[in-house]
Structure formats: C-alpha cells, structure tokens
MARLO-506222 format. One line per 10 residues: number of its first residue (from 1); for each residue x, y, z of N, C-alpha, C. Coordinates in steps of 0.05 Angstrom, whole numbers. Atoms other than C-alpha are relative to their C-alpha. Layout:
residues N
NUM = X,Y,Z,X,Y,Z,X,Y,Z  ...
END
This chain:
residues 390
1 = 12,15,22,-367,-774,-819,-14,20,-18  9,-15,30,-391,-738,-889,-24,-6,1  39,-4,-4,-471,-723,-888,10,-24,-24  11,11,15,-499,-767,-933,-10,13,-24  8,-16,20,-508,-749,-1001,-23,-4,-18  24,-1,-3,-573,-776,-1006,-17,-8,14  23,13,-22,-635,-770,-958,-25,7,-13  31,10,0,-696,-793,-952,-20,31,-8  2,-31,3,-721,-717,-958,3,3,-28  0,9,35,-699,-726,-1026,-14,-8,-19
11 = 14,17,11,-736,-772,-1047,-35,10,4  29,-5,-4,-802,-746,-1019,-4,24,-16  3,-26,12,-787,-682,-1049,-12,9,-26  -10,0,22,-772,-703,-1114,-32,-20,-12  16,12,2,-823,-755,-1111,-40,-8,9  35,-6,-19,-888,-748,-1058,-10,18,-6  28,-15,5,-926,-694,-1093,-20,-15,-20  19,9,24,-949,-744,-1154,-1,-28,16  13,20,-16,-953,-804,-1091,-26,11,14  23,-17,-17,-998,-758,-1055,-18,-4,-26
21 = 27,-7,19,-1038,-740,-1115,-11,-26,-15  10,27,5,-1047,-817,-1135,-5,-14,20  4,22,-16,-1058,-849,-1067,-20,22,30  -2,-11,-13,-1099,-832,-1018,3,-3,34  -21,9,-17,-1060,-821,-949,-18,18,26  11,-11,-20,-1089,-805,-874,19,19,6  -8,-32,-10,-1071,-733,-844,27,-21,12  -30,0,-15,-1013,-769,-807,14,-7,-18  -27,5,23,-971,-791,-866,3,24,-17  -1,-21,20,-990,-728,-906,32,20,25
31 = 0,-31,-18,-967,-686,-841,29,-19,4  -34,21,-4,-896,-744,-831,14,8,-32  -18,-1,18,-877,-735,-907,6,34,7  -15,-21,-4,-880,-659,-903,18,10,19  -21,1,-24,-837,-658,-837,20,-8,-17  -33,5,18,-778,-693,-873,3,14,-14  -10,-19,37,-784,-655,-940,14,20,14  -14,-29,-4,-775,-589,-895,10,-6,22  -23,0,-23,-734,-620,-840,27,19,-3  -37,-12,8,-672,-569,-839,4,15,-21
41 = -1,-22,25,-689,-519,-891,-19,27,18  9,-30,-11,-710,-449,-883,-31,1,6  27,-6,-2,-788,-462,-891,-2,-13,37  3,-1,-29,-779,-481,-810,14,16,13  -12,-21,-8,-734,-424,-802,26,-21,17  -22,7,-11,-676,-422,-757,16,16,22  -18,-17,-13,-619,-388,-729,21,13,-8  -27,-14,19,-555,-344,-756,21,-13,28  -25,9,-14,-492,-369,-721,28,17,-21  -17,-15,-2,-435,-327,-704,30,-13,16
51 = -17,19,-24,-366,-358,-680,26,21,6  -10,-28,-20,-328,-312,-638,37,2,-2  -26,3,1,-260,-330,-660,20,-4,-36  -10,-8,29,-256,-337,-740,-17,29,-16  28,-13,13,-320,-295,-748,-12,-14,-28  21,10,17,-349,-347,-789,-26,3,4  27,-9,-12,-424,-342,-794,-17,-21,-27  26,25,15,-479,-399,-810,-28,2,5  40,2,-10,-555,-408,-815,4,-30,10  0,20,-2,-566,-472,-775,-33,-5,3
61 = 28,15,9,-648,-497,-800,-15,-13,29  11,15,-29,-692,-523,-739,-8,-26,-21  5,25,5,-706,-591,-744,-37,-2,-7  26,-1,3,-774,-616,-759,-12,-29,32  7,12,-36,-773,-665,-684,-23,-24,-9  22,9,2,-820,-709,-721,12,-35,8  -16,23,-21,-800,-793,-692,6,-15,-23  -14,17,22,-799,-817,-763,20,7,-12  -25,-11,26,-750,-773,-794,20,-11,9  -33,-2,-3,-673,-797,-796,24,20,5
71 = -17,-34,-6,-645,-727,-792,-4,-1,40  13,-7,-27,-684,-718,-719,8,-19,27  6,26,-27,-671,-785,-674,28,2,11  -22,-8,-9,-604,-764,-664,7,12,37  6,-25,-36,-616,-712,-600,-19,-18,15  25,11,-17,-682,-752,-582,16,-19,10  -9,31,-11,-641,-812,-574,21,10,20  -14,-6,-10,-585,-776,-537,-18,8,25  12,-4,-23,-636,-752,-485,-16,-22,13  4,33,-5,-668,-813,-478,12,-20,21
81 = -17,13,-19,-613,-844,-453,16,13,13  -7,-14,-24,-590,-792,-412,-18,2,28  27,4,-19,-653,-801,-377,-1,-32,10  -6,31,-15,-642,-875,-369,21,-9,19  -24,1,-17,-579,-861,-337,-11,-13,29  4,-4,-34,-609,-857,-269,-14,-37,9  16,23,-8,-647,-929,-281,14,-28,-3  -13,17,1,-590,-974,-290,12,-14,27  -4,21,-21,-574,-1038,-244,28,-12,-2  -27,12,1,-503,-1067,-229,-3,-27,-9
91 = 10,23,7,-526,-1126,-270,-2,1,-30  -2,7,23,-523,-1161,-335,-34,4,-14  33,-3,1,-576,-1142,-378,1,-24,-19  3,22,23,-611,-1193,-434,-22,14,-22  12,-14,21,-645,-1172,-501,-13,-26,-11  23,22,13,-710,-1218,-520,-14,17,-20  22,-23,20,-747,-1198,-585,-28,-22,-3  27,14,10,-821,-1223,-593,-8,8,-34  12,-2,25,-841,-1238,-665,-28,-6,-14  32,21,8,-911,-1246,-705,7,-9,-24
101 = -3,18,32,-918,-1289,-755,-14,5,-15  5,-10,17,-932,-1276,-821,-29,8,-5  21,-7,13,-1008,-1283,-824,-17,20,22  5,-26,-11,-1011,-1241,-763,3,27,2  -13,-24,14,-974,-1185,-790,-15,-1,-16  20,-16,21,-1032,-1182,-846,-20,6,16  25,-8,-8,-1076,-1171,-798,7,30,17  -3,-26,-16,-1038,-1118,-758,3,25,-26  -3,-18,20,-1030,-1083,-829,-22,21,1  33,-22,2,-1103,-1064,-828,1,8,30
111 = 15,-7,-21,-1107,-1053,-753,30,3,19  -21,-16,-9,-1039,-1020,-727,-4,1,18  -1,-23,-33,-1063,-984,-661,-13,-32,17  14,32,-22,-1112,-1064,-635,28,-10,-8  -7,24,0,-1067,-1106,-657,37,4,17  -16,-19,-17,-998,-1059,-626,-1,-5,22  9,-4,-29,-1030,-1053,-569,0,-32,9  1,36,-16,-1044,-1131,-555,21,-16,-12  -25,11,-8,-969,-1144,-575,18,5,22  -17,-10,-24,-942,-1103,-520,-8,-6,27
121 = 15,10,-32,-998,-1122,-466,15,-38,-2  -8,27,-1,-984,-1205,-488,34,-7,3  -25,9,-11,-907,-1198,-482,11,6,22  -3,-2,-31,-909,-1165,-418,-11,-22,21  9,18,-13,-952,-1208,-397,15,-28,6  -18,22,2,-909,-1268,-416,33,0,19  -15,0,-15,-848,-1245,-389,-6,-2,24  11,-2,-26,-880,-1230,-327,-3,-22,15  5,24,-2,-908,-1288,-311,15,-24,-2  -16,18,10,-866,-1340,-336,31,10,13
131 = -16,-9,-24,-811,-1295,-291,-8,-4,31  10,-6,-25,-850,-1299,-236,-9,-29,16  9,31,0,-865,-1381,-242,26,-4,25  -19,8,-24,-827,-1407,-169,17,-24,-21  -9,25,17,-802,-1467,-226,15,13,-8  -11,1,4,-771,-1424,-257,19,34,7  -16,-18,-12,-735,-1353,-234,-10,9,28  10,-2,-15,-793,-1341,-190,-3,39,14  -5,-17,-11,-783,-1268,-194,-10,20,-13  22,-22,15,-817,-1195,-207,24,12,-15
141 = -18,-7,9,-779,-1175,-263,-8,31,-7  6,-26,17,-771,-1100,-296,15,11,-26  -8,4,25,-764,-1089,-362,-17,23,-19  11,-20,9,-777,-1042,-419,3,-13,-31  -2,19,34,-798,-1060,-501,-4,28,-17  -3,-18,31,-788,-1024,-567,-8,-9,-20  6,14,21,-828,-1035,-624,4,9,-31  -2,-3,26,-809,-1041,-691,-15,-12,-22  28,16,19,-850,-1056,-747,19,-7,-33  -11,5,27,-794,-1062,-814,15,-21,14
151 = -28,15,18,-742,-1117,-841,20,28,-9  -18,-18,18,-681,-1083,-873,-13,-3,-24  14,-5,25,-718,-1094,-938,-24,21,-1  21,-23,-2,-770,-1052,-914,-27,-16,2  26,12,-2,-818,-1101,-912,-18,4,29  19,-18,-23,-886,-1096,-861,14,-29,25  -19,11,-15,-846,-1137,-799,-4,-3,31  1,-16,-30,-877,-1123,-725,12,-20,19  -14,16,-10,-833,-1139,-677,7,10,26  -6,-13,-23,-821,-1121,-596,33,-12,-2
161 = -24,12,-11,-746,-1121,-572,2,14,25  6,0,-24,-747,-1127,-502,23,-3,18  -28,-5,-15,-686,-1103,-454,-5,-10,34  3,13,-22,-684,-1143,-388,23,-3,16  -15,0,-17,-643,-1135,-327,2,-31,9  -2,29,-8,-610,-1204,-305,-14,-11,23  21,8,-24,-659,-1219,-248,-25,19,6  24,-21,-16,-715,-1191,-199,-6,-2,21  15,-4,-31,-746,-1180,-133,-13,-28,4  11,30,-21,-768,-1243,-92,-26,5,0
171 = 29,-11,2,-838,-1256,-84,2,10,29  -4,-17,-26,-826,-1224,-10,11,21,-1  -10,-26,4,-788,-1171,-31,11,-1,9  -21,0,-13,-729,-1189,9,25,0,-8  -37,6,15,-672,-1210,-42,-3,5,-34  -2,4,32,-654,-1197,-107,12,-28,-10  -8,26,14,-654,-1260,-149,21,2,-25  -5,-7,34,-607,-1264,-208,-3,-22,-11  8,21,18,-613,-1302,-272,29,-13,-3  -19,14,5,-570,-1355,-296,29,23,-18
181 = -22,-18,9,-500,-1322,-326,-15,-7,-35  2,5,30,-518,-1348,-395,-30,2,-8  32,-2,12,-600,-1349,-390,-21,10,13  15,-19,-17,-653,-1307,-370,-23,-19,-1  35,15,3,-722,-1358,-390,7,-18,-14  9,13,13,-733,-1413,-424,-11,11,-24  10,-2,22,-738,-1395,-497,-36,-7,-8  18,20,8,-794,-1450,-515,-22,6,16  19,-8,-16,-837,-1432,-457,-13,27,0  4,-24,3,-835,-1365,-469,-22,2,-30
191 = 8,0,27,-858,-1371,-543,-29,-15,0  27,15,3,-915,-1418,-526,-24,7,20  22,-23,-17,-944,-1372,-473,-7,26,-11  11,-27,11,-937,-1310,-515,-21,-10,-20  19,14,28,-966,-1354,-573,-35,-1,15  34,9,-8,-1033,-1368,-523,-13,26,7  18,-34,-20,-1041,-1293,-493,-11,17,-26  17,-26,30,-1045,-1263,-568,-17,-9,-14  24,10,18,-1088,-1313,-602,-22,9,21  21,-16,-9,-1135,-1300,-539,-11,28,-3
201 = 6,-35,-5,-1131,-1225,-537,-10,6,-29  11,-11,35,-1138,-1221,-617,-22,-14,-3  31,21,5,-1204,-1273,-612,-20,23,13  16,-19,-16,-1229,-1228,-554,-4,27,-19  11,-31,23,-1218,-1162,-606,-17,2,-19  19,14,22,-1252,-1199,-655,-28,1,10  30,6,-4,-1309,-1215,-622,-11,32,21  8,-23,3,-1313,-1140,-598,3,10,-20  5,-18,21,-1315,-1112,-663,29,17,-10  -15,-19,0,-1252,-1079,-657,26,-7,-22
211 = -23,-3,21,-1211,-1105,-715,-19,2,-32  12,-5,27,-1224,-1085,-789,10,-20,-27  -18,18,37,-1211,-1131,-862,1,17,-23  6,-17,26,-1196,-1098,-931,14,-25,-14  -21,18,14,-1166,-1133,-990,3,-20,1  -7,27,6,-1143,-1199,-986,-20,-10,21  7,15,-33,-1178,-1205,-912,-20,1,0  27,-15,-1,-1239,-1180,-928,-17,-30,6  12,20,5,-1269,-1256,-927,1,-4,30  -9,7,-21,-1239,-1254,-856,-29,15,31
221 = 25,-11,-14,-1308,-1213,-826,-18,-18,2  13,28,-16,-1337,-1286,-824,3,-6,21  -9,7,-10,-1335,-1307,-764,19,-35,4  -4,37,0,-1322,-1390,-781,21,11,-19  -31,-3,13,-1262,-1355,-831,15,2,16  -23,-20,-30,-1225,-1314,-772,5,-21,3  -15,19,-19,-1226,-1382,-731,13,-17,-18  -20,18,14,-1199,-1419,-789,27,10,-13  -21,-12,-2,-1156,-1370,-807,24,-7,33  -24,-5,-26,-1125,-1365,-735,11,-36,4
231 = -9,29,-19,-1120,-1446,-721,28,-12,-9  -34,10,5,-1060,-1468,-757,18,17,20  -19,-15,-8,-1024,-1414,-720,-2,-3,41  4,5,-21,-1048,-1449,-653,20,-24,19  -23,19,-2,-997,-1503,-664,32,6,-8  -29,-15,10,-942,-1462,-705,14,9,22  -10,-12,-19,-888,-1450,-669,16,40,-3  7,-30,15,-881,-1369,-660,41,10,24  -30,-3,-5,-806,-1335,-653,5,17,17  -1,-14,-31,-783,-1317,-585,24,-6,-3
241 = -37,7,1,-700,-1294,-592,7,10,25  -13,-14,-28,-668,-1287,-529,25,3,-10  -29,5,10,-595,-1270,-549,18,6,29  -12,6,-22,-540,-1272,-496,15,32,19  -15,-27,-22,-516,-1222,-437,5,21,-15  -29,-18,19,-482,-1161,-474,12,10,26  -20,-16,-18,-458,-1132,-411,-6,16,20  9,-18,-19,-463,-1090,-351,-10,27,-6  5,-27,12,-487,-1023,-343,20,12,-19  -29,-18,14,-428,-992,-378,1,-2,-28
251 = 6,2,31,-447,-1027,-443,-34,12,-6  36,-1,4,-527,-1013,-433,-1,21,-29  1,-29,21,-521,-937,-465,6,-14,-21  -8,-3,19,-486,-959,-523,-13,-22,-19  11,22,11,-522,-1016,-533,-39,8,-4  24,-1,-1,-594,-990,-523,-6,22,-26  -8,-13,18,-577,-933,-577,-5,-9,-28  -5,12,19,-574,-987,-622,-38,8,-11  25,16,5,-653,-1006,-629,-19,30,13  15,-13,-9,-693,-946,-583,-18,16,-28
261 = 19,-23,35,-704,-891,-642,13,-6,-26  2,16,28,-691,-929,-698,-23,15,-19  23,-1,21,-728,-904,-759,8,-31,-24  1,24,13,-753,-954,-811,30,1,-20  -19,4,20,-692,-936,-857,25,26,8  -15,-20,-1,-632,-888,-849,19,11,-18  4,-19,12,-610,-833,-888,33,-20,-15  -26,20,17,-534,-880,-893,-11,-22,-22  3,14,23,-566,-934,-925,-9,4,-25  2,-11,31,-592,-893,-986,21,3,-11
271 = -29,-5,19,-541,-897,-1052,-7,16,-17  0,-15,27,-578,-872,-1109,-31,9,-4  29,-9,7,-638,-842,-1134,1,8,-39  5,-5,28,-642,-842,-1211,-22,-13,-18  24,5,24,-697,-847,-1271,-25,-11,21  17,8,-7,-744,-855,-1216,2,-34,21  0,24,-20,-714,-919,-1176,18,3,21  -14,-4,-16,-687,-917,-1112,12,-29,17  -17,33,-21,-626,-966,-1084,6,2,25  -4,-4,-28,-614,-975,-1013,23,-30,5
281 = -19,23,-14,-565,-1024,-981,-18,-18,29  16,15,-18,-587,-1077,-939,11,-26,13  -17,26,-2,-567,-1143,-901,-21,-23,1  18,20,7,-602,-1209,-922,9,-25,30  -12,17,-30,-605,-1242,-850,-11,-29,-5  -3,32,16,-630,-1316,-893,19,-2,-15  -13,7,20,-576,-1309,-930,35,4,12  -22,3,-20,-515,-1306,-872,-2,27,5  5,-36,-2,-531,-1224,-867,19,8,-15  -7,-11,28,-502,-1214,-931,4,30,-10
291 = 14,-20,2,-497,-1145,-948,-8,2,-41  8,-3,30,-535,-1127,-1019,-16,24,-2  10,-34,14,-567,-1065,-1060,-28,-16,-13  26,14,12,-644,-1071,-1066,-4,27,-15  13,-26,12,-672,-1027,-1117,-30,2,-9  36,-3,8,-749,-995,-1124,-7,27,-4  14,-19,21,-788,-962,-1166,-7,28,31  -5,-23,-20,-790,-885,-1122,-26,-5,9  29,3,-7,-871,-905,-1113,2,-20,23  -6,11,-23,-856,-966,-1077,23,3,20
301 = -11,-9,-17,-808,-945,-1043,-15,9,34  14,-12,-10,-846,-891,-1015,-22,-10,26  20,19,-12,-905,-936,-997,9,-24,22  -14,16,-18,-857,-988,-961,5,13,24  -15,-19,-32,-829,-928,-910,-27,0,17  27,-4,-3,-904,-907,-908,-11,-12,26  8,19,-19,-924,-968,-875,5,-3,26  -20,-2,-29,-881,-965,-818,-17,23,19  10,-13,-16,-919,-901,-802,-16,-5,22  11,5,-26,-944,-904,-724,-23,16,6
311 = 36,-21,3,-1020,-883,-708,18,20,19  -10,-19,-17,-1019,-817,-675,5,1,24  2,5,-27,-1000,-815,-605,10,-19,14  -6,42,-18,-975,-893,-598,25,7,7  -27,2,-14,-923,-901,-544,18,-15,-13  -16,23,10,-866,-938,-579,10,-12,15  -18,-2,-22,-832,-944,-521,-14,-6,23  19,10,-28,-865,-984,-449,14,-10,12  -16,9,-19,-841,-1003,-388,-10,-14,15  16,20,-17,-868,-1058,-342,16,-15,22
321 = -21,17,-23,-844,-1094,-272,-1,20,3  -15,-27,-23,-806,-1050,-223,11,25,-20  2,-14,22,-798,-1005,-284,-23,20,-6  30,-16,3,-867,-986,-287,4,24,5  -3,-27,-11,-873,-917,-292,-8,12,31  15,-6,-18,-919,-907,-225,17,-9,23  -22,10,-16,-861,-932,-183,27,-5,-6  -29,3,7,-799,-937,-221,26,10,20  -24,-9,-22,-758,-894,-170,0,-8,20  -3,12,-33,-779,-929,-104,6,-27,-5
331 = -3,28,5,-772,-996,-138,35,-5,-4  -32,2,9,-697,-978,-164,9,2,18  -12,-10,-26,-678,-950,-102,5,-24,9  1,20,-9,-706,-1012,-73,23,-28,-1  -10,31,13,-662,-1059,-111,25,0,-7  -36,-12,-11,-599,-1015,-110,4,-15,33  -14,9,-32,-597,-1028,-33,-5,-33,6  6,26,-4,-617,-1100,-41,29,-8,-12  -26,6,17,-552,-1107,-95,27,12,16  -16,-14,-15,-514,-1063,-44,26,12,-16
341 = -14,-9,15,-484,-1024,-97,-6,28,-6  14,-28,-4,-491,-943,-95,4,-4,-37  -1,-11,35,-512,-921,-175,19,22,-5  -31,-13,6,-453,-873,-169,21,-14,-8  -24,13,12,-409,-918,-179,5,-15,-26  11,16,39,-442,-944,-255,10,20,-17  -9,-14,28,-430,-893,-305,16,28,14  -2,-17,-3,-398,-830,-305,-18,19,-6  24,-22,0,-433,-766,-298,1,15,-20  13,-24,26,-462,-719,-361,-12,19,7
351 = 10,-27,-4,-484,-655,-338,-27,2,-18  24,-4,11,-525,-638,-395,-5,-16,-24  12,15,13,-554,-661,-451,21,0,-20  -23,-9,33,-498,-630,-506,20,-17,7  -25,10,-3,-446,-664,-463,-5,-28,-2  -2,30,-5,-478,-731,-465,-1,-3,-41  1,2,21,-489,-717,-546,27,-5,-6  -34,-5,22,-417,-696,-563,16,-31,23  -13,21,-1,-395,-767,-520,-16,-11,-20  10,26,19,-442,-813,-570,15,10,-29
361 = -3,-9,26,-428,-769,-630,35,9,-8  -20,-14,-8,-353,-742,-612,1,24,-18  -6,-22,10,-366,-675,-639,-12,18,21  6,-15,-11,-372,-614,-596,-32,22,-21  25,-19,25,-444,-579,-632,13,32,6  -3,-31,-10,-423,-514,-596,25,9,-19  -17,-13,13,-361,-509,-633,1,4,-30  -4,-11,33,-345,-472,-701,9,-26,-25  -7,18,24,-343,-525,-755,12,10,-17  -24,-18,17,-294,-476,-796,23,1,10
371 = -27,-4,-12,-238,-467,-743,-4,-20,17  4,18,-15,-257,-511,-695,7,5,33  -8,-5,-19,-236,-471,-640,-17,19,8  27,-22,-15,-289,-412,-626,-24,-12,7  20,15,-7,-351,-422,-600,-25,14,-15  32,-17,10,-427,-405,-635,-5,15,15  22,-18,-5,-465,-351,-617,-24,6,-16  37,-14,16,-542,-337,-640,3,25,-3  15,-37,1,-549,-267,-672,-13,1,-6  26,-2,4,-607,-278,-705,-16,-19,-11
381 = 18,28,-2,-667,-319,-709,-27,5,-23  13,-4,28,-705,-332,-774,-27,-16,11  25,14,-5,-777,-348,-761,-13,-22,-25  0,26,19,-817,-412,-806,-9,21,-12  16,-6,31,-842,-399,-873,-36,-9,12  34,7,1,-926,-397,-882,2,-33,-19  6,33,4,-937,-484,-897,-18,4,-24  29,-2,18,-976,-491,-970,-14,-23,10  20,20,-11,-1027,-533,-941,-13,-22,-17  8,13,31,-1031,-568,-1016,26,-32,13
END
C-alpha cells in the first residue's frame, strides 16, 4: 500500500507553531505535537542501510515511539499482540463497549485522569459482578478494556471496549462455565449496574474535592447544581453494546488489532490540506455509516486531535478477572487444564517480533525495498539533532 500523501505531521508542521503561540497547551501536548512533527526525520536521527545484493543504500529515521502518533502504533501493536499470544483460551470471545453519556463526557473533559479512572474501575466492576450473579452465569470472568475517547468526527467521545472470553471459573474453581453461543450478559442489566457504580463513584469524587469546573460547568462547584445536574441521568438509560461472538482464538489477533492502539485519527483518513482547512474522511454511524469528507479550519482541527490527548502515564490498556496481572499465568494455566485443551494447539508459533510484523503487515522490513531480494545491513548510525526547546 502507497504511504499516504498526507500526515498528520503535516499539518502540525505547517500549522502548530501559530496554535502553540495562541493557545495555551500543558507540557504533554507541547511534548505529543513535537513527537509527530519529528517522527521519522533526521532531527531523531537514524540509521544508513546497506543491502547486500543491489548495493542500494537508505537512511531509515527512528521513530518518535510516542502512543499518539499514527506513524508509531504499527510495531507497538504488533508486539502487543505477540505478547497476548500466550493468553488465549480455546473459546469464543465477546466484545462489550461501555459508553458515557453526553453530559458526562463534559465533565470528563475537564477531569480526564478522575473521571478515566472511575470508568475503568465501574465497568470492571459491572462485568464482574453481574458475571459472577449464580442467576445469571455465576462465574469469575477475565477480561481486558481499551479506552477510547474520539467519534470518527473527532468529537470528545469516552468510551471502554471490553474483550471477553466466552465464560469463567466456577465459584469453586472446579469447572469452566461457558456462556451462551450467542450471549455473554444481559445487555439491560449490565447498563443499569454500570449506570449505578459511576453516578456513585463520581458523587463520592465530588464530594472529595477531586473533580474541577471551567466554562460552561463552572456553576457546577455548587453543590445543589452537581446533584441536579447528575439526576436526570439517574433514570436515562446509559449505552451498553455487546456485539456478537467473532470467533475463536484464531480470529482474536486480527480482531484485537482492530481497537488496541488505535490513535484518535489515522494518517489514511487525511485527503487534503489547503488555504488552511483540513478534510478527513469519515463514517457517519446515524446515518447507516455512510462514508463522507468533513472539513476544518487547520485550528480546529488541531484542537479536536488535542483533546484525545491521555494524562501522562494513564494505562490505556487494563486487565481484570483471571487476567489480572498478579496471577494471569496460574489462572490461564488453570483454565487451559479445566478446557482440556494444550495452548499449542491455538495459533501458530512467531519467533520474534519482525516475524509476527511481516504476518500482519505482509512485508518482510529486513528486506531491500529496491530489489527485494537482499537483505539490510546498518553501516552507520546518525545520532538526534539538538530539540529547539521554542
């Protein structure tokens, strides 16, 4: 496939020195735009490549590794799930996404890292529990969530999608339970238990201090606003998608690829960049997922990706149940010999990391992109450029 002939890198280039100098932006977005600008150019240096069979010879740019860029999620995501290899079950998995609703998304605007944090504790919680009800699966499930925070429009969007193996452990620990072929929970139940764990947990933040108002919300540091604010949304009903099976291990990889490192926008869907407005392609999922060309001014733009930015340090990525990190390998083990199915027999084996790349990507990286038949060699290694700190 043909790079893209315009990225995001582009746009910041061309555009984020007169957003910077009109807005002002915390050390992590200053320190996220300059990563893309110099993703893959010389000011991060590189390497000289030598190919042993045409004697072609390339500079290939270090990446800039940063989780928002589009250039970067490529490798991360390939190791990723080379690493997940080992945690796959001879079982159907199911994909639930937890959504907030609109007037709670203005509140996670201002407060990213509280309000983040008490969507990932309240949907674990929910699954959990509501897995674990003898009514209805009765069982310890393990499971892992990804959070995204855009729409394809780019709009602000927070949203868990939540990958779930078709059953779980007994409450004895004797049998693996599985779920129905077609349903892992009760939709409706699900949605009206996550709906009770987040209005609690966001009342409880509240009444520690720990969420902030600006702008529209600012009225919302009352306390008799907050609770009137929050009460309509005590009855609303809040969007819990379970969508159906996709498939055994064998589909997981290709399917988990989809959603893991996702950035808010990718470098394909950019078309144009002229007089200052930039179009992107997009699919209008109220409108049958349509596809259409949104266009904005290079400022908002900018400010739309912006948003998406993740505080420093936040896991995107959590695992809970027999998953849990602090036991994941005695729990899997556990539940392999319960399924009586050795994990050799699920996927085929990938050695290393290049070999699990060039199956997602089908291109060998090692080989000469001029002949196609030698192989690279490093002769020499270009160190970064000095960073203007402007």
């Amino acid at each position: 496939m043909d790079a893209p002939t315009l990225e995001l890198a582009d746009i910041f280039r061309q555009h984020g020195p007169a957003y910077r100098q009109a807005h002002s932006l915390p050390l992590h977005q200053h320190r996220l735009m300059q990563a893309i600008e110099t993703c893959r150019t010389q000011a991060l240096g590189g390497v000289t490549e030598w190919c042993d069979h045409c004697q072609y010879t390339h500079t290939r740019y270090r990446s800039c590794r940063n989780r928002h860029c589009p250039k970067c999620q490529g490798l991360a995501r390939a190791k990723w799930l080379q690493q997940r290899k080992a945690e796959l079950l001879p079982v159907e998995y199911f994909h639930v996404v937890f959504t907030l609703p609109a007037p709670i998304a203005n509140l996670a605007f201002y407060n990213k890292e509280a309000v983040y944090e008490i969507l990932f504790r309240t949907t674990a919680q929910t699954l959990l529990t509501v897995a674990a009800d003898p009514e209805r699966l009765g069982v310890g499930l393990g499971f892992f969530c990804v959070l995204h925070t855009w729409g394809q429009n780019l709009h602000f969007h927070p949203h868990l999608h939540c990958v779930v193996p078709g059953g779980g452990l007994s409450a004895d620990l004797q049998r693996w339970i599985a779920s129905r072929r077609k349903f892992l929970l009760p939709v409706r139940v699900l949605s009206n238990r996550f709906r009770r764990l987040f209005l609690k947990a966001l009342e409880q933040a509240y009444a520690a201090g720990k969420l902030q108002f600006f702008g529209e919300l600012e009225s919302l540091r009352d306390p008799q606003a907050f609770a009137n604010y929050l009460a309509p949304l005590h009855k609303q009903k809040w969007v819990v998608y379970a969508k159906p099976p996709f498939g055994g291990p064998q589909h997981v990889l290709e399917y988990l690829g989809r959603y893991t490192h996702r950035v808010a926008i990718s470098n394909r869907r950019l078309l144009t960049l002229q007089h200052g407005q930039v179009s992107f392609a997009w699919k209008d999922y109220r409108d049958a997922g349509k596809d259409k060309v949104m266009t904005l001014a290079a400022e908002d733009f900018i400010r739309r990706f912006l948003q998406h930015a993740l505080p420093p340090g936040f896991q995107r990525i959590r695992y809970y149940g027999f998953l849990a990190n602090c036991h994941r390998a005695r729990k899997l083990e556990f539940c392999r010999q319960l399924l009586a199915q050795p994990y050799s027999a699920l996927l085929p084996s990938l050695t290393a990391c290049g070999d699990f790349l060039q199956s997602l990507t089908s291109r060998d990286l090692r080989r000469c992109p001029n002949c196609g038949v030698g192989i690279l060699a490093s002769i020499r290694f270009l160190p970064p450029q000095r960073m203007d700190s402007s």
